[in-house]
MARLUM-440613 format. One line per field, with one value per residue (C-alpha): residue in three letters; x, y, z. Coordinates in Angstrom, 1 decimal. Example, Ala and Ser with C-alpha at 12.3 -4.5 7.8 and 13.67 -1.06 7.14 Angstrom:
// MARLUM-440613
rest: c(ALA,SER)
px: c(12.3,13.7)
py: c(-4.5,-1.1)
pz: c(7.8,7.1)
// end
This chain:
// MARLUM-440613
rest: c(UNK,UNK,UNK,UNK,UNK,UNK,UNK,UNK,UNK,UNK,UNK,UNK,UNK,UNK,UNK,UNK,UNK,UNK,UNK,UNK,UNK,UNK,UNK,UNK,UNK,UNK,UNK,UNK,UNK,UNK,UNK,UNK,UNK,UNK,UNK,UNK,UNK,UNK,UNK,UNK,UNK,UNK,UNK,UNK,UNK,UNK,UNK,UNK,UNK,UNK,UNK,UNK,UNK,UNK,UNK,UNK,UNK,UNK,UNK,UNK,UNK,UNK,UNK,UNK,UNK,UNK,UNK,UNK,UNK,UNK,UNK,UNK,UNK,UNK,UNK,UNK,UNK,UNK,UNK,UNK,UNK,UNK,UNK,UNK,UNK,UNK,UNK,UNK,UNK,UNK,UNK,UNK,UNK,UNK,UNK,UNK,UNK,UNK,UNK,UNK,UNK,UNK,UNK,UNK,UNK,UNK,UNK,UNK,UNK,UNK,UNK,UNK,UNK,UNK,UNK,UNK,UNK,UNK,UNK,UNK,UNK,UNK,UNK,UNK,UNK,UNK,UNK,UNK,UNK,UNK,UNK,UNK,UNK,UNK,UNK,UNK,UNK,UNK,UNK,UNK,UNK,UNK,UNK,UNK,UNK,UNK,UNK,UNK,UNK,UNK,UNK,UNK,UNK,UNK,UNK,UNK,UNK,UNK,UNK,UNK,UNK,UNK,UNK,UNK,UNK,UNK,UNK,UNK,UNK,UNK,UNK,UNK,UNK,UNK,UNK,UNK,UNK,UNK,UNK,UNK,UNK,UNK,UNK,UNK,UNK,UNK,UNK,UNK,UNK,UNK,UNK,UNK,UNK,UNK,UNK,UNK,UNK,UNK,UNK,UNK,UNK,UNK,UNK,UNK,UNK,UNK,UNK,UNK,UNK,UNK,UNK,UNK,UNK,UNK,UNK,UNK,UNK,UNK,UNK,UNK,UNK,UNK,UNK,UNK,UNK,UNK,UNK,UNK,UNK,UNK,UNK,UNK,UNK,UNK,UNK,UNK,UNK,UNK,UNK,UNK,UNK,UNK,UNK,UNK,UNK,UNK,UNK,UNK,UNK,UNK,UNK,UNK,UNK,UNK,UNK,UNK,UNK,UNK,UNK,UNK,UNK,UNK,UNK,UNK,UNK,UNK,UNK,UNK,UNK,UNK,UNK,UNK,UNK,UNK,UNK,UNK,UNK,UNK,UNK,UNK,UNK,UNK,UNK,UNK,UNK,UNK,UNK,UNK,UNK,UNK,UNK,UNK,UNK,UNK,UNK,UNK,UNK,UNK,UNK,UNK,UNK,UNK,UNK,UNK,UNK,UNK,UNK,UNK,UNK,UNK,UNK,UNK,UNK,UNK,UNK,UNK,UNK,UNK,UNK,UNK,UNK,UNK,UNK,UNK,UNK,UNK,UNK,UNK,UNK,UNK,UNK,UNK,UNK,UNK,UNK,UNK,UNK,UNK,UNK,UNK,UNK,UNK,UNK,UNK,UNK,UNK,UNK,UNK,UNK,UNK,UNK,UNK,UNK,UNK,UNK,UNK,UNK,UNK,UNK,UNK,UNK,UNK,UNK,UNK,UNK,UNK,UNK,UNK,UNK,UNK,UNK,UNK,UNK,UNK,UNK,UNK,UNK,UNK,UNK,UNK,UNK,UNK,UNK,UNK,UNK,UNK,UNK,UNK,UNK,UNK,UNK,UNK,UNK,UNK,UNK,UNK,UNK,UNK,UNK,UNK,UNK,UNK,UNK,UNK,UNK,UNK,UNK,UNK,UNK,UNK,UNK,UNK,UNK,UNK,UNK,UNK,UNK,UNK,UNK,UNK,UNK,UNK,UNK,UNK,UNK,UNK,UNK,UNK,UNK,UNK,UNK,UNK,UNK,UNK,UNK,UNK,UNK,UNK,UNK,UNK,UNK,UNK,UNK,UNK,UNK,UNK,UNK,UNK,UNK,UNK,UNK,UNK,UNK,UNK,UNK,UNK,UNK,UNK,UNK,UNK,UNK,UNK,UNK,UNK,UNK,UNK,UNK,UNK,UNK,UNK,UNK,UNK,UNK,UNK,UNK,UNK,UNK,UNK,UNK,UNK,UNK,UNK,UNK,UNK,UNK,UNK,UNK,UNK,UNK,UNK,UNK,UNK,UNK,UNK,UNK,UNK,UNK,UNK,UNK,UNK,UNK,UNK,UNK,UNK,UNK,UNK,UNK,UNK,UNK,UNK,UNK,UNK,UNK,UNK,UNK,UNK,UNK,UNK,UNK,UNK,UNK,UNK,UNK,UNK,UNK,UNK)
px: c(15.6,16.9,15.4,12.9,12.8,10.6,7.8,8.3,6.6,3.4,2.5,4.5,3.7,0.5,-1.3,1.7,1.4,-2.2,-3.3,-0.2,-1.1,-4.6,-5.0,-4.3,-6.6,-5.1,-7.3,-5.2,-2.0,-2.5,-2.8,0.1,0.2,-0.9,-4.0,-4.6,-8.8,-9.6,-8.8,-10.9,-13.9,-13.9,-13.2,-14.0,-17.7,-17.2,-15.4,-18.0,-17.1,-19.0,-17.0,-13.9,-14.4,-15.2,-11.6,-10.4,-11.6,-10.5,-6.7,-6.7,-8.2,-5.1,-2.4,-3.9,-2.5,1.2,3.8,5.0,1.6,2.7,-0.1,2.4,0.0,1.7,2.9,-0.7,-2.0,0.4,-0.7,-4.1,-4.1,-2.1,-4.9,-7.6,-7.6,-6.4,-9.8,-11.8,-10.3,-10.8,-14.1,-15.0,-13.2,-15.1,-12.3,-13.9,-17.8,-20.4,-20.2,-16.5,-16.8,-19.5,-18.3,-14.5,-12.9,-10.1,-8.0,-4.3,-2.0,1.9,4.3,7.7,10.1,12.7,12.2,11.1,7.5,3.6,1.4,-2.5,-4.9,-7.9,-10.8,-9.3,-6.8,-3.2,0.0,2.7,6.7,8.5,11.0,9.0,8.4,11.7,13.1,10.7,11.9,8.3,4.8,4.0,6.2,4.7,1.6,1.9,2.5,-0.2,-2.3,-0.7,-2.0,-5.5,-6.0,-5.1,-8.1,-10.4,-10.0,-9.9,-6.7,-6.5,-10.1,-9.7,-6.2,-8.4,-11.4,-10.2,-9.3,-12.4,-11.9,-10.5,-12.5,-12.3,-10.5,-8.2,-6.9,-6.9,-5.2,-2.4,-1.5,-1.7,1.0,2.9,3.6,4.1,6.8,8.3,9.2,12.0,14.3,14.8,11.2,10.8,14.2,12.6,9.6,11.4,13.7,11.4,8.6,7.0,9.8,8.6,4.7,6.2,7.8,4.9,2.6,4.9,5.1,1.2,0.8,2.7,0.1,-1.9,1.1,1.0,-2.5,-2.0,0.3,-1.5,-4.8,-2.6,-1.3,-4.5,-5.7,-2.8,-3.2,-6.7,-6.1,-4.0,-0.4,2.5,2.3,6.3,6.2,5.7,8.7,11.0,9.9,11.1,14.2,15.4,14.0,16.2,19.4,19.2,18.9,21.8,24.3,23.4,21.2,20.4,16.5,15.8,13.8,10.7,8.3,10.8,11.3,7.8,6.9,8.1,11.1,11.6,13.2,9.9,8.2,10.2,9.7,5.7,5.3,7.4,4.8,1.7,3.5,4.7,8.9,11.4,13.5,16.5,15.3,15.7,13.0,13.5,12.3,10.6,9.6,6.4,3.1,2.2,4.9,8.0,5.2,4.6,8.2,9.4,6.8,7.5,11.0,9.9,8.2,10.8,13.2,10.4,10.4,13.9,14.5,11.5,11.3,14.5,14.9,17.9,20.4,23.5,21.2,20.1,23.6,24.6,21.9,22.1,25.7,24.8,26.2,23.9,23.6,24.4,21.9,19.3,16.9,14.2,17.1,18.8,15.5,15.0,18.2,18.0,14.9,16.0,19.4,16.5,14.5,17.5,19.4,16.5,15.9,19.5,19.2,21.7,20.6,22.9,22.7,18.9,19.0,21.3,18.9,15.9,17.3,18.5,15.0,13.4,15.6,15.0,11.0,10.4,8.7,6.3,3.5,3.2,6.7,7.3,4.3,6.0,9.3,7.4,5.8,9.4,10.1,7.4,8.7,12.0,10.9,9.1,11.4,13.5,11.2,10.7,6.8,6.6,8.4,6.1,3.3,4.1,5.4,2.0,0.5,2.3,1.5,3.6,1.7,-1.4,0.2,0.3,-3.1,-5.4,-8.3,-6.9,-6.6,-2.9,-3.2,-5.4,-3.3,-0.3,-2.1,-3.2,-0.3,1.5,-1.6,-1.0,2.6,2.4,-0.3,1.8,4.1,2.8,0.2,-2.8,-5.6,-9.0,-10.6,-7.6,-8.4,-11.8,-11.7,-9.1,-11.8,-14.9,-12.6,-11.6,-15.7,-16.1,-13.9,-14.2,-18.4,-17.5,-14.4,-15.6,-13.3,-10.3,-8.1,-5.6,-8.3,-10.9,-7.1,-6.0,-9.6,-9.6,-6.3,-7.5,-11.1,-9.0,-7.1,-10.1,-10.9,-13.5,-13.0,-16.3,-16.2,-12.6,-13.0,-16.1,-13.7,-10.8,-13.5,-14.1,-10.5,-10.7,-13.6,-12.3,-9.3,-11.9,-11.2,-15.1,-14.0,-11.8,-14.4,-16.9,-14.8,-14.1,-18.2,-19.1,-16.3,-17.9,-21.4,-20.4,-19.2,-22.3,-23.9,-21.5,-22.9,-26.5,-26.5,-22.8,-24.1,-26.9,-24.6,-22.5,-25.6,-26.1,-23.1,-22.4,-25.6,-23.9,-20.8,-21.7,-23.8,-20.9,-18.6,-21.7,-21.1,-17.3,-17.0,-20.1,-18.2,-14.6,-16.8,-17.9,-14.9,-15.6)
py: c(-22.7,-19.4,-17.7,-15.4,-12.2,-12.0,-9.3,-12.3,-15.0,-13.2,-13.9,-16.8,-18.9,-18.1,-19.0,-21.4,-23.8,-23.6,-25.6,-27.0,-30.4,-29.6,-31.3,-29.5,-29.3,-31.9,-29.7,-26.3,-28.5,-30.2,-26.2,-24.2,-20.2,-19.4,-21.3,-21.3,-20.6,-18.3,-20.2,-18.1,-19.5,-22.3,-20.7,-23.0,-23.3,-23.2,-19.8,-18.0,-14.0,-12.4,-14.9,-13.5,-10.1,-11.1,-12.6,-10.6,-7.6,-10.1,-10.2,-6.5,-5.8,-7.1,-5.9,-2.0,-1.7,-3.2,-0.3,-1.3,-0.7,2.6,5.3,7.8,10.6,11.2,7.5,6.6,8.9,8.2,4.3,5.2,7.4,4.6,1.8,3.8,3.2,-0.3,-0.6,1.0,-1.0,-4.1,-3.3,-2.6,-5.1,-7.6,-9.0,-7.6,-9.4,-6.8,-9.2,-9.3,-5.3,-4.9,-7.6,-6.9,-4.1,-3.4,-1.2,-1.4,-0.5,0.2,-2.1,-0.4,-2.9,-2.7,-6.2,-5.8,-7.2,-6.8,-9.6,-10.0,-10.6,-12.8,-9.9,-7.6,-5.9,-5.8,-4.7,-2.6,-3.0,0.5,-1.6,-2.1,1.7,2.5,-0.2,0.7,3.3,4.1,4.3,2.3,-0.7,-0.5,0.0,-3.6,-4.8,-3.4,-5.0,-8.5,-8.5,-7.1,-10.2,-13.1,-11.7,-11.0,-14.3,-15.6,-17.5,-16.7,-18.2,-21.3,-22.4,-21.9,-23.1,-26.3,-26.7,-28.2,-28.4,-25.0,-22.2,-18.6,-17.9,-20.7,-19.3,-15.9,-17.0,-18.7,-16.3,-13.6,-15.9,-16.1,-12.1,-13.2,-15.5,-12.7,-10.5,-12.8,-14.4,-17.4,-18.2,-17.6,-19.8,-22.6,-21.7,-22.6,-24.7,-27.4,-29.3,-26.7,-25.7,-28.7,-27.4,-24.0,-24.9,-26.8,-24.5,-21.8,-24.8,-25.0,-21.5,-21.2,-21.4,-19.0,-16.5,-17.3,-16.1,-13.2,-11.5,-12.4,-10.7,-8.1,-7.1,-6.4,-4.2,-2.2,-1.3,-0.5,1.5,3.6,2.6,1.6,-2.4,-2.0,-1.2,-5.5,-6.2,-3.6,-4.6,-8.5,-7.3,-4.8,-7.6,-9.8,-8.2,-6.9,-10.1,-11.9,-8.6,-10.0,-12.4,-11.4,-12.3,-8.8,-10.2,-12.3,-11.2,-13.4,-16.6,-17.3,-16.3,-18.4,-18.1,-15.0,-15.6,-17.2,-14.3,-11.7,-13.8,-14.2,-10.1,-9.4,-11.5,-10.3,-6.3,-8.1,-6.8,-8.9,-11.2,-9.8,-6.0,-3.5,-1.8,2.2,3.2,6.1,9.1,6.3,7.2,10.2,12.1,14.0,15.3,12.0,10.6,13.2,12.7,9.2,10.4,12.1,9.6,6.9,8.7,9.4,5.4,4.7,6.8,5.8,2.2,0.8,3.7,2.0,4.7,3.3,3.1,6.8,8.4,6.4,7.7,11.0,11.1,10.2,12.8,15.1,14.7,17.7,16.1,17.7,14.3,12.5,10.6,13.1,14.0,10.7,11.0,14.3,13.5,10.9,12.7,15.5,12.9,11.0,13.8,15.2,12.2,11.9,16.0,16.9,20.2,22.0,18.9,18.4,22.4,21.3,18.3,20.5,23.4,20.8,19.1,22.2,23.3,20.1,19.8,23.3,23.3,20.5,21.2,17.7,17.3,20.9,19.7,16.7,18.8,21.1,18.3,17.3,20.7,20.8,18.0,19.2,22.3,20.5,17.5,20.7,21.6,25.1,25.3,28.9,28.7,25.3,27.6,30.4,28.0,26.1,29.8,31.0,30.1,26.7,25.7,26.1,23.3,20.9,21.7,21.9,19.5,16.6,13.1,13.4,17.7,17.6,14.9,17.1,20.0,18.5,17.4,20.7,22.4,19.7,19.9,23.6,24.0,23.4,26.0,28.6,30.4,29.1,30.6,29.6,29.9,27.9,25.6,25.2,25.4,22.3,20.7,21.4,19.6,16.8,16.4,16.7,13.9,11.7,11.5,10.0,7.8,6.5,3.7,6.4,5.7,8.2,10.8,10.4,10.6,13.5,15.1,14.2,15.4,19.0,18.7,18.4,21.6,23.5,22.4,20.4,17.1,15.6,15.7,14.4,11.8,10.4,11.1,9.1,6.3,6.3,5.8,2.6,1.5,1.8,-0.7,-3.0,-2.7,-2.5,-2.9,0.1,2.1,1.2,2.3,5.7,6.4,5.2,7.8,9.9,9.1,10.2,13.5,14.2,16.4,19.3,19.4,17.3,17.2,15.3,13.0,11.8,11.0,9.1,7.0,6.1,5.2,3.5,1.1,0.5,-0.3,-2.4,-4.5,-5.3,-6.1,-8.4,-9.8,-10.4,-12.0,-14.8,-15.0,-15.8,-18.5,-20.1,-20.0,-17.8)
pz: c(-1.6,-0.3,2.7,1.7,4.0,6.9,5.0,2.0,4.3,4.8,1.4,0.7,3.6,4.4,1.0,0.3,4.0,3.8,0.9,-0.8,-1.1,-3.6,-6.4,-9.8,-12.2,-14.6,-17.6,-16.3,-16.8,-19.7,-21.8,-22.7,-21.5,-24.5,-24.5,-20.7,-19.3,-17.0,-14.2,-11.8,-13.9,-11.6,-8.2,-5.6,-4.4,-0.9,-0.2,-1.6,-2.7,1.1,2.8,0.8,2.0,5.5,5.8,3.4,6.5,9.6,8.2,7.5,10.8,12.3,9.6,9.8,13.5,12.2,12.3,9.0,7.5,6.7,5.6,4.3,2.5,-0.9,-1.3,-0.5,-3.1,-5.9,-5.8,-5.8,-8.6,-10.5,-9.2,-10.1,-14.1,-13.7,-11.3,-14.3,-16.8,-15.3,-14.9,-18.4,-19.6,-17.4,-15.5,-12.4,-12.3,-10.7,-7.9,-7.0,-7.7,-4.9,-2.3,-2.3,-1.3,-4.2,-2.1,-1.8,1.2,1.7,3.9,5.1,3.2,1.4,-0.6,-4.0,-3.7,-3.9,-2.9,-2.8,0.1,0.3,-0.3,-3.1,-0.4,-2.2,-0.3,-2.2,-0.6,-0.5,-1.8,-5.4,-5.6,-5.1,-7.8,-10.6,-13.3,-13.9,-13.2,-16.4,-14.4,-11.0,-12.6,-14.6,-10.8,-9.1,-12.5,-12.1,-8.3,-9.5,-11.8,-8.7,-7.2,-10.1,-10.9,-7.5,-7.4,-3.8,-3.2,-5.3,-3.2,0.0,-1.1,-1.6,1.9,3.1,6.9,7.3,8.5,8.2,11.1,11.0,8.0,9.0,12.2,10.0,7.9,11.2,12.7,9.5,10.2,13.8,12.6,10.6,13.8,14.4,11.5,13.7,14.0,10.1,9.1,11.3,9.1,6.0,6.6,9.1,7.9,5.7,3.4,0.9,1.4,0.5,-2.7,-3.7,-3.4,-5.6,-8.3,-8.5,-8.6,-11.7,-14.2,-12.2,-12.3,-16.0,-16.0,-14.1,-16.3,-19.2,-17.7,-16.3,-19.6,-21.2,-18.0,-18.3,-21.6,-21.3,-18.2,-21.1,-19.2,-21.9,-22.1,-22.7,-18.7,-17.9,-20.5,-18.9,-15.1,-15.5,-17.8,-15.1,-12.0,-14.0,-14.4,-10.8,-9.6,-11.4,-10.1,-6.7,-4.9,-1.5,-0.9,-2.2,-5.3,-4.0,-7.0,-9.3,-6.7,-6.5,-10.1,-13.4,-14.8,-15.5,-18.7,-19.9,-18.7,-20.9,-23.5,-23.2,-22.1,-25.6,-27.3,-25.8,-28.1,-30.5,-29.7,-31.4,-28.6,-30.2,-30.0,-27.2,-26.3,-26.6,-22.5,-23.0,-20.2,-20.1,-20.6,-18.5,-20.3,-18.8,-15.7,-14.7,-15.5,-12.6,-10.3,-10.3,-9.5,-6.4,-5.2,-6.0,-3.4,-1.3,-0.8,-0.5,2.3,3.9,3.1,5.9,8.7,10.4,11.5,9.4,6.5,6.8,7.6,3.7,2.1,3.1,2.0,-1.1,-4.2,-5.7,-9.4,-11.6,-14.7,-15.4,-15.4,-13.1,-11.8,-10.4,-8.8,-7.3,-5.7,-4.3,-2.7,-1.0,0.4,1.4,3.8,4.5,6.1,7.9,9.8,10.7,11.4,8.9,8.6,6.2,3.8,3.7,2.6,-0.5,-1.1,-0.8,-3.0,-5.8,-5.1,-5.9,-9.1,-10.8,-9.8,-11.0,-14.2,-12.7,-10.8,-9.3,-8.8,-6.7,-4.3,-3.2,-3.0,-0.9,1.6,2.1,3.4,5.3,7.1,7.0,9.2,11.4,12.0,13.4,16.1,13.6,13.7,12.8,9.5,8.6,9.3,7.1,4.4,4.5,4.4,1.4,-2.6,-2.2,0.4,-1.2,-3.7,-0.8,0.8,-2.6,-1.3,-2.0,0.8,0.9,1.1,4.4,5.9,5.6,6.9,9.5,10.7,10.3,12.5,15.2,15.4,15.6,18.0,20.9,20.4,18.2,18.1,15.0,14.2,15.4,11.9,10.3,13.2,11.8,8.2,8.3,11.0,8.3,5.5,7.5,8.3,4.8,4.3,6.6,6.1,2.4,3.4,7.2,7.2,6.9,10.4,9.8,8.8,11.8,14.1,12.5,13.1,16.8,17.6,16.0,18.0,20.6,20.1,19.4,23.2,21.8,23.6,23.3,19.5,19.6,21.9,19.4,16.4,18.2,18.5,14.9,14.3,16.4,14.5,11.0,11.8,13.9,16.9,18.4,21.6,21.6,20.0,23.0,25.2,23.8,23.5,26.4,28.2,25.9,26.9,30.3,29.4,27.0,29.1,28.2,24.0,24.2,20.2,20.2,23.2,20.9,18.0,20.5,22.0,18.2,17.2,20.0,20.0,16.2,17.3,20.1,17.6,15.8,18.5,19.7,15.9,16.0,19.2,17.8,14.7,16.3,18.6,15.6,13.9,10.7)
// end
């Protein structure tokens, strides 16, 4: 058995080491793919769906503070908007039970990686690899991804491997698969991993699982076709997994090694549309049209030169050639030159990125915003906070900050950097302040958002509000204790704005409450 890369083990050997040695269900093994139940019918009785979502919370609690839990704002925003109608779908179809749908959370996240991978999380919490993004040709084949991940938890694969587990409790197995990412911070720690005693308890488990993965791309299928997404997008993911993987094996392709054969996979996907074995499939722009074919382009560069930030990787990438075609290819690859070269401070050749960028982006709204974030960056990577300023200022920058999650982010950052050394207007100050309020009163477990907010409180010179707002980031990734601290310093200071002291004194009898509650809970073992 190969070994699988250190991000790989998280998924692999956490869920895999735990409860290899269950029993299969001889029923579920006796029934061909074709005619396979919903296995998540009989998901286990004794990790019940609140005690899902509380471990489901514990493990991301813990994963949210990794650096390579990356909250990039556009990359964020493009998987959302791609998870969104596979959330609906799933719904409406009844995949998702009005009791998974209240209890779980359903959100995904992004891991800097550059393996091609996705895995899901106890609790409805599924990671995306930058790796995957920047593989798939588009959004119709990440999307058939991100569906195949929905259906292990909708019908509670994850909870019906732990379930069965009798003796474990919650935070033994969120402990184990905490120190399986602990293992992966040094390759020998994870090749002792798979090569010791658990190697055998980790193939196991990926033979077991097989039926499930059977069932998860059958599910998957129907959710990405109801969420209106081209059903040809599954087919031409395993075909292009496939050949990839037989150019060259080098532990880049864990979403085959722990799936079926991919050959039977094809085969089944090509059933499920009704495409001849012989035939080839026409690929076409996908189904978003040519908008969404190049925005996917964008965002496919955006990932590669963001997903492995090793110097020697970088300098490559930013040498790569610019493409002449006229095609979302070319825009992929310009893209990534653009942020390749910027973080190696190639000037001069993240201009000719950013100019081809910009050509080829042109007629597409969605496209030329995520040309002009990369700009953005560009001019701020080079310590030039006055042009950022006018650029966010100008018509293109009103692209980039139109309202939007992944709009304020940037705006914020740009208002932070520039701070320092220019000169910002109070009101702009404010109105970005005002929006992030907005925002962050609807989304309060938004981290980045409520740290964004404090650091422009704090420009404003208003350091009570941003020392309650830097609290608030501590509390959206659990940390309680961190939180208590920052209200209490706050409580001390309240004096100076009476009406922000009392919020404080409130929130903090909240969050000491649950601090009270997570240190009982890790006593007890849940």
């Amino acid at each position: 058995m190969p070994l699988p890369s250190p991000r790989t083990a998280l998924i692999a050997a956490s869920l895999a080491s735990l409860l290899w040695a269950v029993p299969v269900p001889q029923a579920a093994m006796a029934q061909g793919a074709s005619a396979l139940p919903a296995l998540g019918d009989e998901a286990g009785d004794e990790l019940s769906v609140p005690a899902e979502a509380r471990l489901g919370e514990r493990i991301m609690q813990q994963l949210r503070r990794d650096p390579d839990v990356v909250d990039d704002p556009l990359l964020v925003e493009y998987i959302e908007r791609i998870w969104g109608p596979l959330l609906n779908a799933a719904k409406a179809r009844g995949d998702i039970t009005e009791d998974l749908a209240q209890h779980l959370a359903w959100q995904t996240f992004i891991v800097r990686d550059r393996t091609i991978n996705a895995f899901a999380l106890p609790g409805g919490h599924v990671g995306v690899h930058m790796g995957l993004l920047a593989m798939t040709a588009s959004r119709d084949e990440l999307a058939s991804v991100l569906a195949h991940e929905m259906s292990h938890v909708s019908q509670r694969h994850i909870a019906r491997m732990m379930s069965s587990n009798r003796r474990s409790s919650m935070l033994a197995l969120a402990s184990t698969v905490l120190g399986i990412l602990a293992l992966s911070r040094s390759p020998d720690a994870a090749q002792a991993l798979v090569f010791g005693g658990q190697a055998a308890a980790i193939q196991g488990q990926l033979n077991f699982s097989r039926d499930m993965e059977r069932e998860a791309d059958r599910i998957g299928s129907g959710i990405l076709q109801s969420a209106g997404y081209d059903g040809i997008g599954m087919v031409g993911m395993f075909e292009r997994m496939a050949s990839a993987s037989r150019l060259t094996d080098n532990n880049a392709f864990p979403y085959l090694r722990s799936h079926p054969l991919t050959g039977e996979r094809i085969a089944d996907a090509r059933n499920r549309l009704g495409i001849d074995a012989a035939a080839q499939p026409s690929m076409t722009l996908g189904s978003g049209g040519p908008a969404a074919a190049w925005l996917h382009a964008a965002m496919q560069g955006r990932s590669r030169a963001l997903m492995d930030t090793r110097d020697a990787t970088e300098q490559q990438l930013a040498a790569l050639t610019l493409p002449t075609a006229r095609e979302p290819a070319s825009l992929a690859v310009a893209s990534t030159v653009a942020l390749a070269a910027t973080q190696v401070k190639q000037w001069a050749r993240a201009d000719a990125a950013l100019a081809r960028a910009r050509q080829l982006a042109a007629p597409f709204e969605s496209a030329t915003r995520a040309v002009v974030v990369m700009q953005l960056e560009s001019l701020q990577a080079r310590g030039d906070h006055a042009a950022a300023l006018a650029l966010l200022q100008s018509p293109d920058g009103a692209r980039v900050d139109d309202g939007s999650r992944a709009g304020m982010m940037v705006a914020s950052q740009v208002l932070i950097d520039a701070q320092p050394h220019v000169a910002v207007a109070g009101e702009r100050l404010r109105r970005q302040v005002d929006a992030l309020q907005v925002w962050v009163s609807g989304h309060p477990d938004d981290a980045g958002a409520w740290d964004h907010l404090s650091q422009l409180q704090r420009a404003r010179g208003q350091s009570l509000a941003a020392l309650r707002a830097e609290a608030e980031a501590h509390a959206a990734v659990g940390d309680w204790q961190g939180a208590s601290d920052r209200l209490r310093a706050g409580q001390r200071q309240s004096a100076q704005d009476p009406i922000e002291g009392a919020v404080i004194d409130a929130r903090l009898r909240v969050v000491e409450q649950r601090r009270r509650q997570q240190l009982l809970d890790e006593r007890r073992g849940e």
